[in-house]
The first five atom37 places (N, CA, C, CB, O) and aatype in JSON, in Angstrom:
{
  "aatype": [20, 20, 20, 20, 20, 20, 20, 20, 20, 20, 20, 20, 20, 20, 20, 20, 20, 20, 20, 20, 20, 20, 20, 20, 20, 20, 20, 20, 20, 20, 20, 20, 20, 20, 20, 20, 20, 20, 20, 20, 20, 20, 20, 20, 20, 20, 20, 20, 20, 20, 20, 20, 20, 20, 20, 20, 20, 20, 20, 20, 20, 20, 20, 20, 20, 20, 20, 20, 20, 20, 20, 20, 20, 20, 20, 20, 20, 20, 20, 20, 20, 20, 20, 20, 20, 20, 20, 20, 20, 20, 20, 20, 20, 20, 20, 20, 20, 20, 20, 20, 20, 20, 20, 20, 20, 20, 20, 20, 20],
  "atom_mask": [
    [1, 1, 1, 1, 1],
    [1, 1, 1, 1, 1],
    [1, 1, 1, 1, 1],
    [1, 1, 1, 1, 1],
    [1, 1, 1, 1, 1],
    [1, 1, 1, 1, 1],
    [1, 1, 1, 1, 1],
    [1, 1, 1, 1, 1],
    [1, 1, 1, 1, 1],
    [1, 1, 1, 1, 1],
    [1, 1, 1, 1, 1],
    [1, 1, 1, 1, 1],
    [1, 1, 1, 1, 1],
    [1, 1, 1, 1, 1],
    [1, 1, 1, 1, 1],
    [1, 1, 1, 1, 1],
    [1, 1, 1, 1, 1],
    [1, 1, 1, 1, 1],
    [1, 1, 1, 1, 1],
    [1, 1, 1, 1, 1],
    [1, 1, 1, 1, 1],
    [1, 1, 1, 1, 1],
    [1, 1, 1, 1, 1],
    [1, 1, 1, 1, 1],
    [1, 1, 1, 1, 1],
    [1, 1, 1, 1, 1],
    [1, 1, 1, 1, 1],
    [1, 1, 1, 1, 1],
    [1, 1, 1, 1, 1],
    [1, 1, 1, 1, 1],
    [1, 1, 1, 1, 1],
    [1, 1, 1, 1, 1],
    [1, 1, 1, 1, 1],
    [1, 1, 1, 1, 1],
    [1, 1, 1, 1, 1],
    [1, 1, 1, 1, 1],
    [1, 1, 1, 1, 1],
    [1, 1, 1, 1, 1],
    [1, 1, 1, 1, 1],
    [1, 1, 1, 1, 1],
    [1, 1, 1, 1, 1],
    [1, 1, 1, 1, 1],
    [1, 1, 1, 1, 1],
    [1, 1, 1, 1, 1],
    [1, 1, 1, 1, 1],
    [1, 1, 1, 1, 1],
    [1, 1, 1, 1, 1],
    [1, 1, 1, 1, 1],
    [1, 1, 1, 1, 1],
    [1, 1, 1, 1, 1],
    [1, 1, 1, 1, 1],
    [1, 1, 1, 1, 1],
    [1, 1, 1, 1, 1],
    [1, 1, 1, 1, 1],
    [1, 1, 1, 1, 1],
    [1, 1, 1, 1, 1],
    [1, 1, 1, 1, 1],
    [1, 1, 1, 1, 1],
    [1, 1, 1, 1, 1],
    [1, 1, 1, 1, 1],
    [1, 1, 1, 1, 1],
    [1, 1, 1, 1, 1],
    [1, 1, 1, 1, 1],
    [1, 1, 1, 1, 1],
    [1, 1, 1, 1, 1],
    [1, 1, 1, 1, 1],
    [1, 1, 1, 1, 1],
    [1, 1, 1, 1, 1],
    [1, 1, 1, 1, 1],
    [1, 1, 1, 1, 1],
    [1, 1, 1, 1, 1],
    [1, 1, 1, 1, 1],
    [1, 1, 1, 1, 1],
    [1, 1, 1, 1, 1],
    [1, 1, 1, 1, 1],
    [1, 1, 1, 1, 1],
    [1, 1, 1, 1, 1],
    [1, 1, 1, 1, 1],
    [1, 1, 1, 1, 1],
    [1, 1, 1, 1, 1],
    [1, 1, 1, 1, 1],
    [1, 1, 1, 1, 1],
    [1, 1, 1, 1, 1],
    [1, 1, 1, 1, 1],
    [1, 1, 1, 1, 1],
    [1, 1, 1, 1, 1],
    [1, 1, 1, 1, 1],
    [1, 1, 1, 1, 1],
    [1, 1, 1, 1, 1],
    [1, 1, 1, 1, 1],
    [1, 1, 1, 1, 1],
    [1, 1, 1, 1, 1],
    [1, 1, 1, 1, 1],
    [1, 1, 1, 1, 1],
    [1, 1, 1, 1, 1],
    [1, 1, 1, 1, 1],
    [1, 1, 1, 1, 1],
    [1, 1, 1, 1, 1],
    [1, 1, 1, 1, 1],
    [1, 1, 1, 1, 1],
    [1, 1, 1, 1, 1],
    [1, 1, 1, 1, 1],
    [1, 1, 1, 1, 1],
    [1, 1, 1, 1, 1],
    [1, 1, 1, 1, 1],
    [1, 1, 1, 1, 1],
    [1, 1, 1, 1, 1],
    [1, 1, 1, 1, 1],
    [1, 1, 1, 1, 1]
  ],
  "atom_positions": [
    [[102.01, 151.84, 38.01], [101.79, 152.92, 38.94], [101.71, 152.44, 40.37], [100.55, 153.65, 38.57], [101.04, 153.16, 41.11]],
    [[102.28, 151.3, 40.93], [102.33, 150.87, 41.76], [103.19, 151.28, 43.21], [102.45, 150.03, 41.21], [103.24, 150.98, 44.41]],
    [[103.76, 152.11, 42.3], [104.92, 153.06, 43.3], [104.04, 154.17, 43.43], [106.61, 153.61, 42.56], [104.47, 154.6, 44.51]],
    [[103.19, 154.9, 43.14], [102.76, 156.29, 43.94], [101.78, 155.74, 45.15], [101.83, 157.54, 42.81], [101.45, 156.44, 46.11]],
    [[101.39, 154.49, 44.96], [100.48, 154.08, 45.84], [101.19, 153.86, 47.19], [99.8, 152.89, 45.33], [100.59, 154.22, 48.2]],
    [[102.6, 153.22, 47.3], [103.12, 153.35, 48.39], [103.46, 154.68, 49.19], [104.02, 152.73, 48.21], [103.43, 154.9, 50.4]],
    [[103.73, 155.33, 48.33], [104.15, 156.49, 48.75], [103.47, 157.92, 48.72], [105.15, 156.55, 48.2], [102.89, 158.19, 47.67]],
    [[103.46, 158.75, 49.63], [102.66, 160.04, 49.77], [103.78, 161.15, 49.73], [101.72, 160.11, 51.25], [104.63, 161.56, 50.52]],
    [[103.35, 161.48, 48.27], [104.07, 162.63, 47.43], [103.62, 164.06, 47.89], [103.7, 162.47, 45.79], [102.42, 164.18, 47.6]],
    [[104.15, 165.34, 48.56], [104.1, 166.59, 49.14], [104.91, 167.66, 48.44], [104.51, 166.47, 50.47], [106.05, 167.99, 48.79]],
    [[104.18, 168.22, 47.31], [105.41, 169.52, 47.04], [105.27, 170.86, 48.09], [105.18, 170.25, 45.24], [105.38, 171.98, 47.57]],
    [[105.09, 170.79, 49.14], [104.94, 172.06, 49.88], [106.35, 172.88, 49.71], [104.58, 171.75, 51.51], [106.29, 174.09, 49.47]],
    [[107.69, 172.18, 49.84], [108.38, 172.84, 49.46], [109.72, 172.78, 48.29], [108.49, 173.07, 50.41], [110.93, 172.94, 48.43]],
    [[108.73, 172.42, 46.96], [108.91, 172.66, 46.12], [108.67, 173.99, 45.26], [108.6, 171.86, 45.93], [107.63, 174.65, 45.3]],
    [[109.65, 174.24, 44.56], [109.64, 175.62, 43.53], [109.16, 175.01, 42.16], [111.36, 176.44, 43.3], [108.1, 175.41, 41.67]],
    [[109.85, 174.14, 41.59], [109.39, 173.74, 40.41], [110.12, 172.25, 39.7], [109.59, 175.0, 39.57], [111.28, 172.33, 40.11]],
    [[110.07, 171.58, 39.26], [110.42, 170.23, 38.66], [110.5, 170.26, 37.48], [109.63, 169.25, 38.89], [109.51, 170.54, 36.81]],
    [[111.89, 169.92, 36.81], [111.74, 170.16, 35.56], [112.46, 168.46, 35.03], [112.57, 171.78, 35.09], [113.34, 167.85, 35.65]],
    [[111.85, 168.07, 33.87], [112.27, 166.82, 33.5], [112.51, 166.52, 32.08], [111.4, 165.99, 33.95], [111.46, 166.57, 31.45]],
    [[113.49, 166.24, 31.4], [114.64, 166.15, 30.13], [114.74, 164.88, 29.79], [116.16, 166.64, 30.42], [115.67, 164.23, 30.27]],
    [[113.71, 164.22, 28.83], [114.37, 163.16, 28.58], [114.34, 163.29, 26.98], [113.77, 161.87, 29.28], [114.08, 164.3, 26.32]],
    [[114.78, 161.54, 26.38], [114.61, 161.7, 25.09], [113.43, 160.14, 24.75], [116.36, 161.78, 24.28], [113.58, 159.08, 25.36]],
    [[112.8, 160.27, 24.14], [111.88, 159.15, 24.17], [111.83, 158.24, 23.88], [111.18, 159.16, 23.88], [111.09, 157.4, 24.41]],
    [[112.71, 157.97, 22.76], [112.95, 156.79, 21.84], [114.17, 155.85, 22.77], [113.57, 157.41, 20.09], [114.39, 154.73, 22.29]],
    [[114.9, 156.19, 23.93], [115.82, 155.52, 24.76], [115.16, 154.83, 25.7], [116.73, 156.35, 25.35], [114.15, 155.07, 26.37]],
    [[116.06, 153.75, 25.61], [115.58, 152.26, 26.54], [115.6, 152.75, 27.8], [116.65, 150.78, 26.51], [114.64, 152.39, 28.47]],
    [[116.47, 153.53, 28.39], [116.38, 153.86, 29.95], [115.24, 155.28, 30.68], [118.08, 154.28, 30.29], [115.36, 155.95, 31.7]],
    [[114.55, 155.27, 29.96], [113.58, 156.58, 30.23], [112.68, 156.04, 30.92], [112.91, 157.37, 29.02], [112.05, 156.91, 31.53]],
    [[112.18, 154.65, 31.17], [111.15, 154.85, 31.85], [110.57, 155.07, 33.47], [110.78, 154.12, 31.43], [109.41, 155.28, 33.82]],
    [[111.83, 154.94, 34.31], [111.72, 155.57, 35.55], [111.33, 157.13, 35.06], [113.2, 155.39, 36.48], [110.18, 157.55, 35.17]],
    [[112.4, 157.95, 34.5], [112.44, 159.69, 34.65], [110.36, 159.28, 34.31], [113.9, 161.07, 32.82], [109.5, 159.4, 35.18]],
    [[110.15, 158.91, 33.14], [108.75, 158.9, 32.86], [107.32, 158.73, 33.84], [108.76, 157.96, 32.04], [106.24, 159.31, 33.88]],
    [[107.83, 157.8, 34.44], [107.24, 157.41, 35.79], [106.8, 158.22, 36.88], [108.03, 156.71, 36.35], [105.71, 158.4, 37.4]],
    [[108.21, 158.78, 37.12], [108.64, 159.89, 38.22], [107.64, 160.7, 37.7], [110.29, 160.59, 38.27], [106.61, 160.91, 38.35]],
    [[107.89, 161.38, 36.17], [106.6, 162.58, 36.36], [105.43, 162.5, 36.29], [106.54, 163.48, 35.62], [104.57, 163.39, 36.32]],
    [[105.29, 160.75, 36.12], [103.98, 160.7, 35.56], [102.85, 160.68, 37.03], [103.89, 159.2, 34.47], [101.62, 160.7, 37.07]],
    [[103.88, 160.63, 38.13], [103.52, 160.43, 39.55], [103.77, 162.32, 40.21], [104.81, 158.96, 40.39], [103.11, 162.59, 41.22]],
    [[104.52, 163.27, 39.72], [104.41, 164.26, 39.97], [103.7, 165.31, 39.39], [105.23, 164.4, 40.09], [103.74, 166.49, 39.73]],
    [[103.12, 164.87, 38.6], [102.23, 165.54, 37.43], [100.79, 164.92, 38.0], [102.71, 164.97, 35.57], [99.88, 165.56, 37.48]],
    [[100.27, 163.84, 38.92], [99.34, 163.79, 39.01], [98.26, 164.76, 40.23], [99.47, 162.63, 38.95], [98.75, 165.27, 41.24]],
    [[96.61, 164.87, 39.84], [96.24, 165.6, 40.38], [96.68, 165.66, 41.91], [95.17, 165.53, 40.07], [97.46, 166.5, 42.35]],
    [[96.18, 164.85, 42.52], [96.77, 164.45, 43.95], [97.89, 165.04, 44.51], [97.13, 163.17, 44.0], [98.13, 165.65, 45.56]],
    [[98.79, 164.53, 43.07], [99.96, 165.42, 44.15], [100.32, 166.75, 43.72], [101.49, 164.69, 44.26], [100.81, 167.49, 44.57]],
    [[100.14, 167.23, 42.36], [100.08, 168.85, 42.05], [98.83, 169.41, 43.29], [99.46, 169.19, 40.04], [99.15, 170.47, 43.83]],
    [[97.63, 168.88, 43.71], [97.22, 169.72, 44.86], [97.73, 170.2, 46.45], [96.25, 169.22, 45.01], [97.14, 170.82, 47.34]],
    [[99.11, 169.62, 46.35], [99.55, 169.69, 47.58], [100.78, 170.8, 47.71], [99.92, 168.29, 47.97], [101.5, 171.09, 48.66]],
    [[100.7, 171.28, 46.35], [101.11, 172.97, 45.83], [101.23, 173.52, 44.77], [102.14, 173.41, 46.09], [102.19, 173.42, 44.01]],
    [[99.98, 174.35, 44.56], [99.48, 174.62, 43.4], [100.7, 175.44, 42.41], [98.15, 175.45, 43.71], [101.22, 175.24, 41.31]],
    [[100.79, 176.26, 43.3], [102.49, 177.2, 42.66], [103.79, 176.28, 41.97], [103.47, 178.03, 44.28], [104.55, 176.66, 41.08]],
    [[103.8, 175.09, 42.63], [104.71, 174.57, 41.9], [104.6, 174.13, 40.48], [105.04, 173.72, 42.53], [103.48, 173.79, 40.09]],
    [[105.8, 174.07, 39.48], [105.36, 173.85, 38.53], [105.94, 172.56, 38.02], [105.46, 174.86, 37.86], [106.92, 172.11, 38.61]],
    [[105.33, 171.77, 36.75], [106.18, 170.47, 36.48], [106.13, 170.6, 34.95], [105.5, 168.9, 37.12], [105.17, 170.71, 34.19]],
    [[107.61, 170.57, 34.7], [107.95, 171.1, 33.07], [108.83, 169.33, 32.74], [109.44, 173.13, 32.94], [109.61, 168.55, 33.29]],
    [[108.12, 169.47, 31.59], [108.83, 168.1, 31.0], [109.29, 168.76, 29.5], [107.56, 166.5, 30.83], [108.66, 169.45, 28.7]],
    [[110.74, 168.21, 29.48], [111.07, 168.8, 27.85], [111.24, 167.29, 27.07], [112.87, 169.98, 27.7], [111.66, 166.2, 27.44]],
    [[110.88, 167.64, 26.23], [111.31, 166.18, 25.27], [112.06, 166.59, 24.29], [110.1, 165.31, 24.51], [111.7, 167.57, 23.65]],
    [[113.33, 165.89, 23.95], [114.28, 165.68, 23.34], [114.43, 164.38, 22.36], [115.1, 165.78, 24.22], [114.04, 163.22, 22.46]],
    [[115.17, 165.11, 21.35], [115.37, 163.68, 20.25], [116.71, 163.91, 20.07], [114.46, 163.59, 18.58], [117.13, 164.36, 19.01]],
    [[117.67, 163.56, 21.27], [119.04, 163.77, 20.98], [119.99, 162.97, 21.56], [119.38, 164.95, 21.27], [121.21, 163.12, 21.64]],
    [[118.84, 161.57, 22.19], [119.91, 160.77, 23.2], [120.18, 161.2, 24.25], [121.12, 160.59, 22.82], [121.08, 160.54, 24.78]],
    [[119.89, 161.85, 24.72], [120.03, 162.66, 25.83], [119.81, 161.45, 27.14], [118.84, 164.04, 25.74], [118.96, 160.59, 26.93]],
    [[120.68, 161.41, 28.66], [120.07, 161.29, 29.4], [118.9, 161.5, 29.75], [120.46, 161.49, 29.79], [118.34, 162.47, 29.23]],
    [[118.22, 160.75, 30.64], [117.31, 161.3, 31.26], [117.54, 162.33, 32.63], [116.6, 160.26, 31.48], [118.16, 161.95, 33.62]],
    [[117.24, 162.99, 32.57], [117.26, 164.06, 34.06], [116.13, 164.67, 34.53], [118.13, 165.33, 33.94], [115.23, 165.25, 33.91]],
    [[116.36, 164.38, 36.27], [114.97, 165.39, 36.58], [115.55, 166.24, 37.32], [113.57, 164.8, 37.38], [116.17, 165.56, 38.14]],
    [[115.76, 167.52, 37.57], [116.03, 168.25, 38.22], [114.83, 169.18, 39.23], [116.76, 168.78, 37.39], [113.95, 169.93, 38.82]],
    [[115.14, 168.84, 40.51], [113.63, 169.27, 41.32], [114.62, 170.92, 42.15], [112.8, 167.43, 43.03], [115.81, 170.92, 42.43]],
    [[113.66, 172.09, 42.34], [114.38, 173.34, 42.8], [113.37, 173.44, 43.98], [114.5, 174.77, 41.63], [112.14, 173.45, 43.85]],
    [[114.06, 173.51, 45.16], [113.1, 173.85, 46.41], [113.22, 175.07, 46.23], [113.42, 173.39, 47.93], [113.97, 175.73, 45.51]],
    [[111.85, 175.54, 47.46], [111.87, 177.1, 47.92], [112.78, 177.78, 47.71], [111.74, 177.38, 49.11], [112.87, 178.77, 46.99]],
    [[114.08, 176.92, 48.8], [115.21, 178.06, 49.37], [116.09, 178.48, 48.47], [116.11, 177.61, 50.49], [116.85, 179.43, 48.67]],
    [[116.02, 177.59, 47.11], [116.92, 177.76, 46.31], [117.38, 176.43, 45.86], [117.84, 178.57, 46.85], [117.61, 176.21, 44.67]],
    [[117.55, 175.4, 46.91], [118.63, 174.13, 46.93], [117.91, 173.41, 45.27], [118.39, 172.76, 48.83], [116.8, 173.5, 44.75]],
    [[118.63, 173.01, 45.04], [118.5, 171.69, 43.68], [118.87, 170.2, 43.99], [119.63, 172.01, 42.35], [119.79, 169.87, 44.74]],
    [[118.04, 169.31, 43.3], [118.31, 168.07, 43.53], [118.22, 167.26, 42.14], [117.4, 167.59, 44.61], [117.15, 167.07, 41.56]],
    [[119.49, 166.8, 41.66], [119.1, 166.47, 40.03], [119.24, 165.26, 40.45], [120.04, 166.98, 38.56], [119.94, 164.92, 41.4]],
    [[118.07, 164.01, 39.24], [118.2, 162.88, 39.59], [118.28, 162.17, 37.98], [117.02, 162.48, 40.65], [117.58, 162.69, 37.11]],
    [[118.96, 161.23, 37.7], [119.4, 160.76, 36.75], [119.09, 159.52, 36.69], [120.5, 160.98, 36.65], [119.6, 158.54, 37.23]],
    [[117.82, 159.69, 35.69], [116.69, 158.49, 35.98], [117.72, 157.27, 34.93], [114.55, 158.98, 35.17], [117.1, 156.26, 34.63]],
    [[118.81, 157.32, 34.55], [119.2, 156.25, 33.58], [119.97, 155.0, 34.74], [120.42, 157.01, 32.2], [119.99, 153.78, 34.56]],
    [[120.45, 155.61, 35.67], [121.26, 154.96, 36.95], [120.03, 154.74, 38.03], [122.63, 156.13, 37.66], [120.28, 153.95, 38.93]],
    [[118.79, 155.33, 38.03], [118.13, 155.12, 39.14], [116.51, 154.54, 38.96], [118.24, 156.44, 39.85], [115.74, 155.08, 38.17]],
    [[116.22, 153.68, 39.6], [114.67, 153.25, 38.9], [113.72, 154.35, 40.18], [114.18, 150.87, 39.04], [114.07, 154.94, 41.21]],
    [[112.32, 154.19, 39.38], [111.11, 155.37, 39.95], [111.29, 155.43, 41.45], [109.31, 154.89, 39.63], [111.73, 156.38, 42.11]],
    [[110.94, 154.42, 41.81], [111.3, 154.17, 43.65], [112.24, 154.99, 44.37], [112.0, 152.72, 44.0], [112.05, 155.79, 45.29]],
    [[113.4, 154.62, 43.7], [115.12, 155.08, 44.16], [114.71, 156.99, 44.14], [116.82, 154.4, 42.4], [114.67, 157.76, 45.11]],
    [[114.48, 157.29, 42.69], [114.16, 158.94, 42.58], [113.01, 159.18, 43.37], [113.83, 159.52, 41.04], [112.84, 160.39, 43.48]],
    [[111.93, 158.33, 44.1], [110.67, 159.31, 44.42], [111.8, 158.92, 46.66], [107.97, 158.22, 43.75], [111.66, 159.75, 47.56]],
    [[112.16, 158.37, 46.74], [112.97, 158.23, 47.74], [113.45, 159.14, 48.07], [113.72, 157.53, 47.65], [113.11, 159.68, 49.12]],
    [[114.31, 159.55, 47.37], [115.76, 160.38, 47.14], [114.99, 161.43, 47.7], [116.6, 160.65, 45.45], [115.2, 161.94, 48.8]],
    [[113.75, 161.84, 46.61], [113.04, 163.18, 46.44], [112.42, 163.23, 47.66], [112.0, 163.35, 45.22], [112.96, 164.09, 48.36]],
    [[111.52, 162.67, 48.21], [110.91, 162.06, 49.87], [111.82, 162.6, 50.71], [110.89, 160.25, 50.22], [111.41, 163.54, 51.39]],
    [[113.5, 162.11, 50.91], [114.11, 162.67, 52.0], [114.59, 163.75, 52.01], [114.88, 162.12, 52.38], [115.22, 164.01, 53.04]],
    [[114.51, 164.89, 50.87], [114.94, 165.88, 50.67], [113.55, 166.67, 51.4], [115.41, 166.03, 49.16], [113.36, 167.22, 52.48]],
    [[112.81, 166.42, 50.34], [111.31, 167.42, 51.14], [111.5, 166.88, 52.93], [109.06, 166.65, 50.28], [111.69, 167.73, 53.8]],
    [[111.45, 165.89, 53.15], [111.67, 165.63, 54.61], [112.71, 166.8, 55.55], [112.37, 164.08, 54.62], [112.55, 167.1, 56.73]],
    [[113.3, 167.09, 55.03], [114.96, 167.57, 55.52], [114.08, 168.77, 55.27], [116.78, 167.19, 54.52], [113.83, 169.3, 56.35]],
    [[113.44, 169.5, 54.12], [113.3, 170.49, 54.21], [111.94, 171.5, 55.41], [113.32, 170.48, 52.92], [111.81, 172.54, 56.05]],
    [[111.17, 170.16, 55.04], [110.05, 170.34, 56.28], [110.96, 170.86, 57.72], [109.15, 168.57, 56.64], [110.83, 171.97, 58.23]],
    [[111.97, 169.72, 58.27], [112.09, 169.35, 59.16], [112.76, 171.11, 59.72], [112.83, 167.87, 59.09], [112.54, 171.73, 60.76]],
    [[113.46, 171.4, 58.74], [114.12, 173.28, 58.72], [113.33, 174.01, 59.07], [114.53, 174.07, 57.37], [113.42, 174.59, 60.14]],
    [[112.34, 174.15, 58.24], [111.06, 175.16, 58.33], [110.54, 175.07, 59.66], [109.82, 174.82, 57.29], [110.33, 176.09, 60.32]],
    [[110.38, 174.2, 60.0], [109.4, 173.62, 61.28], [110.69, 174.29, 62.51], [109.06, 171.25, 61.29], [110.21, 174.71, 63.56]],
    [[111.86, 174.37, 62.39], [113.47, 174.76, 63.65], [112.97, 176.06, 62.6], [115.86, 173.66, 63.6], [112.08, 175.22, 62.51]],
    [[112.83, 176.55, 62.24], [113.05, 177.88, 61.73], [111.83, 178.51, 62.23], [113.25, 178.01, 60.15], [111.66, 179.72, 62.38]],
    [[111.13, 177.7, 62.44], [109.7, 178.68, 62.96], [109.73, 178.48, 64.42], [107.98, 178.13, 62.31], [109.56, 179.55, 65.0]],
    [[109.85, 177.65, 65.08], [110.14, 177.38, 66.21], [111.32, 178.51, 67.13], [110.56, 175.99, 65.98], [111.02, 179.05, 68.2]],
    [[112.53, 178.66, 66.52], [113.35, 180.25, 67.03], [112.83, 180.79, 67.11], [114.19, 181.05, 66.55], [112.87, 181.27, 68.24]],
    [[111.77, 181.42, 66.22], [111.17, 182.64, 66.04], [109.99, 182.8, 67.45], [110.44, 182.63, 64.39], [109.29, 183.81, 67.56]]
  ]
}
């Protein structure tokens, strides 16, 4: 858990997180990670509305996390090509980008 400590996780504009893996596969343990760092209290308090759905599968399945902002946008991350870091990154500059909108969107007004 050495990766949530670097980093300061914000779902303000998040809709909901949903995460697909299968358990018994060698490459799951980033996707695992990832939720096990978005599922925690800390960072579920930083928006209660959002939700974090994990499905478990026994089918070989990739791993996938698929995160849905506010506006609609989606960001799927495919924890078999990417380790925890790389996905809480990815996820970091998206909420960034989305802050950064909101903040020019309120500002016109």
């Amino acid at each position: 858990m050495a990766t949530s400590s670097k980093v300061t996780v914000v779902l303000k504009a998040v809709k909901n997180i949903t995460a697909q893996f299968c358990p018994f596969e060698s490459n799951v343990g980033s996707t695992r990670m990832f939720l096990s760092v978005m599922s925690s209290h800390k960072v579920r308090a930083t928006n209660l509305n959002c939700e974090v759905i994990s499905t478990v599968k026994h089918d070989r399945s990739e791993p996938v996390v698929e995160i849905t902002y506010l506006d609609g946008d989606k960001l799927m991350l495919k924890g078999a090509k990417l380790n925890c870091s790389e996905m809480l990154s990815a996820f970091q500059s998206m909420c960034s980008a989305k802050e950064l909108q909101a903040k020019l969107a309120a500002a016109k007004k």
